[in-house]
Backbone as JSON, one array per atom type, in Angstrom:
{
  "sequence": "XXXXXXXXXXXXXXXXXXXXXXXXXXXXXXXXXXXXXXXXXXXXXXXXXXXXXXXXXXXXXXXXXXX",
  "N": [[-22.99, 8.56, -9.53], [-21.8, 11.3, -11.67], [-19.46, 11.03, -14.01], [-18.5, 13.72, -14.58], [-18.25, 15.48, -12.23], [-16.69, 14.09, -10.05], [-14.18, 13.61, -8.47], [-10.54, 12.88, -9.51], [-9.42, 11.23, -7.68], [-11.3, 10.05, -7.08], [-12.13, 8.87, -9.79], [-10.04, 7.28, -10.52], [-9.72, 5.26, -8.63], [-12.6, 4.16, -8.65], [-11.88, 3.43, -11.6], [-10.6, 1.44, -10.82], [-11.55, -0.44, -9.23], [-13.66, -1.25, -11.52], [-11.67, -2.38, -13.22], [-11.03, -4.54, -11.61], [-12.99, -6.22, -11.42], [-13.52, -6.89, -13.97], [-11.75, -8.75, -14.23], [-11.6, -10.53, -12.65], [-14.01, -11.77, -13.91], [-17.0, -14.06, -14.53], [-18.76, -12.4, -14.69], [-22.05, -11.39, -16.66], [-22.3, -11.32, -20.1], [-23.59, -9.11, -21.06], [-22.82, -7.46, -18.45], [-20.78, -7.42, -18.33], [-20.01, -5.84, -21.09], [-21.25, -3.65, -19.72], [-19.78, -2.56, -17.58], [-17.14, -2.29, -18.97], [-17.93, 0.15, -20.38], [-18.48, 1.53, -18.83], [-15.74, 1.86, -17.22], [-14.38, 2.84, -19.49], [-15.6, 5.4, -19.6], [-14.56, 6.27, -17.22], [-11.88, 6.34, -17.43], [-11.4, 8.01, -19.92], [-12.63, 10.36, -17.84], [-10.49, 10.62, -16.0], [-8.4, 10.84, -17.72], [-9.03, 13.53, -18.63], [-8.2, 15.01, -16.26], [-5.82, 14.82, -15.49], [-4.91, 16.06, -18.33], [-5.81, 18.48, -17.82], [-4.07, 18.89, -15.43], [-1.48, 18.65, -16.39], [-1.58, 21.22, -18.1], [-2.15, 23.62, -16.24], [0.55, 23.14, -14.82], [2.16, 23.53, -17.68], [1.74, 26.35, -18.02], [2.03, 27.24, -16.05], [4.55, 27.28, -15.51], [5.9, 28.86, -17.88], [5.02, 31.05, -17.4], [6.86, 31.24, -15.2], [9.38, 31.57, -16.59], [8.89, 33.86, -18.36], [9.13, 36.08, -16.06]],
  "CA": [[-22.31, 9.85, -9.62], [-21.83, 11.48, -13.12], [-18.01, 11.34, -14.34], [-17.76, 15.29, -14.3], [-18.7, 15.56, -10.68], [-15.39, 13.05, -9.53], [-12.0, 14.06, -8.38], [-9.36, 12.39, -9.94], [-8.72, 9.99, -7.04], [-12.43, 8.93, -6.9], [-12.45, 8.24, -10.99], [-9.22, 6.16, -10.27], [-10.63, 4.4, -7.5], [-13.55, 3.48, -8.97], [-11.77, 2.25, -12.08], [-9.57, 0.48, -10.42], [-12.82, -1.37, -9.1], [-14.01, -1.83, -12.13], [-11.09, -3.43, -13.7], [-10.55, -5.72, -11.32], [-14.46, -6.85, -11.48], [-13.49, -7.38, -15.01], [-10.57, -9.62, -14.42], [-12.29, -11.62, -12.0], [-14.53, -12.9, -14.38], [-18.31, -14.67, -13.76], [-20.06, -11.53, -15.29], [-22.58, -11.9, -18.06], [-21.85, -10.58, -21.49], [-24.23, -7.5, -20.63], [-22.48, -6.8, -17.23], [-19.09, -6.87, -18.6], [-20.14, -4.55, -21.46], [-21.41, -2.2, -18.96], [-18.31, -2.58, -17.03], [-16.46, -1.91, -19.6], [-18.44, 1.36, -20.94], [-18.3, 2.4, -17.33], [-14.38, 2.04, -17.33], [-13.91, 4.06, -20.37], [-16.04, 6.42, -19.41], [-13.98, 6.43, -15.91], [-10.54, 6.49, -18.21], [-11.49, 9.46, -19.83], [-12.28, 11.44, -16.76], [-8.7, 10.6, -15.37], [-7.0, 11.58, -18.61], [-9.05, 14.81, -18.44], [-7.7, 16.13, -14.86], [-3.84, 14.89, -16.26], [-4.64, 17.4, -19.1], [-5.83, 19.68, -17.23], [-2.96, 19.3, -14.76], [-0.18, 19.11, -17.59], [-1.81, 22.24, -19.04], [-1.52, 24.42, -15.86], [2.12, 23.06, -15.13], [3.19, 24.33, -18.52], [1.57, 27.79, -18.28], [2.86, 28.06, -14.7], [6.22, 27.15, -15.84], [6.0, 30.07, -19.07], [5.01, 32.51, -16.22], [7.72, 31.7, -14.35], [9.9, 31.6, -17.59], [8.57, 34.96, -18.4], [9.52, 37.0, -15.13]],
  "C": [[-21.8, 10.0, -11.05], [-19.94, 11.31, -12.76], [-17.53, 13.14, -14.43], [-17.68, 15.66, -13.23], [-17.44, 14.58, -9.75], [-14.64, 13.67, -9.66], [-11.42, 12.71, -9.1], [-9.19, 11.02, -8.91], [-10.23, 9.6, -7.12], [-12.75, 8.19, -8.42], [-11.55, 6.99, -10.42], [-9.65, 5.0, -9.6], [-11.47, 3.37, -8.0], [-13.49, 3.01, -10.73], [-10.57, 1.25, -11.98], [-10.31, -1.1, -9.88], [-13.27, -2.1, -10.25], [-13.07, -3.27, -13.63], [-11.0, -4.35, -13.11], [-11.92, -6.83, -11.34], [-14.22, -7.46, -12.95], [-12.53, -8.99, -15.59], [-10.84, -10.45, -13.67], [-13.44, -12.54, -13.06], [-16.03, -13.04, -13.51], [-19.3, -13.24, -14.23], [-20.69, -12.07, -16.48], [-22.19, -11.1, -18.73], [-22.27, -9.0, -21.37], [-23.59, -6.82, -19.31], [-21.33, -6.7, -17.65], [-19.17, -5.58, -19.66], [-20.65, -3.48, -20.78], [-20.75, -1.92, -18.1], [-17.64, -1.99, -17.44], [-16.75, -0.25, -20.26], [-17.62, 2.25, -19.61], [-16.75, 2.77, -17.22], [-14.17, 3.13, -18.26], [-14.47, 5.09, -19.7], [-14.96, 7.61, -18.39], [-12.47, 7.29, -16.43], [-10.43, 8.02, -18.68], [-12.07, 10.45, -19.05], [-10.98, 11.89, -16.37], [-7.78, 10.95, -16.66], [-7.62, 12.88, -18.81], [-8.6, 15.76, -17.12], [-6.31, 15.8, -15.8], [-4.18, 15.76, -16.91], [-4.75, 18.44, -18.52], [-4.6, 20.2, -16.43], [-1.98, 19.75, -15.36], [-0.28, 20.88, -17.67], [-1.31, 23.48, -17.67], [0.02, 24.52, -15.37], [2.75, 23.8, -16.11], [3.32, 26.16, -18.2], [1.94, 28.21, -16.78], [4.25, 28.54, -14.99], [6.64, 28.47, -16.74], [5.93, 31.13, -18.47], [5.72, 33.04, -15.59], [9.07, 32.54, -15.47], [9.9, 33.36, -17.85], [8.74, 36.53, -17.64], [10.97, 37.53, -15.48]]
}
């Protein structure tokens, strides 16, 4: 499944998986770097919904602000 196509709780999820695959240990050099890609990748999904969320929080808040 691509990273744009994930909710928020399934990025998490699945790098919550992949850290702990990382911290376990017993991968080869090539499976941890693609572990690790995979994580980032995962990371920045989940800090793009937070922005996104932040972002309509504020402009809700300015709306309300604004009445």
């Amino acid at each position: 499944m691509s990273e744009e196509s994930l909710s928020y709780e399934q990025a998490r999820a699945e790098l919550v998986q992949v850290v702990e695959r990382l911290e376990a240990g017993g991968a080869t050099l090539e499976e941890s770097l693609a572990l690790w890609e995979r994580g980032e990748k995962l990371a920045d999904t989940c800090q793009a919904w937070l922005d996104g969320a932040r972002e309509r929080l504020e402009k809700a808040r300015e709306a309300r602000e604004a009445e």
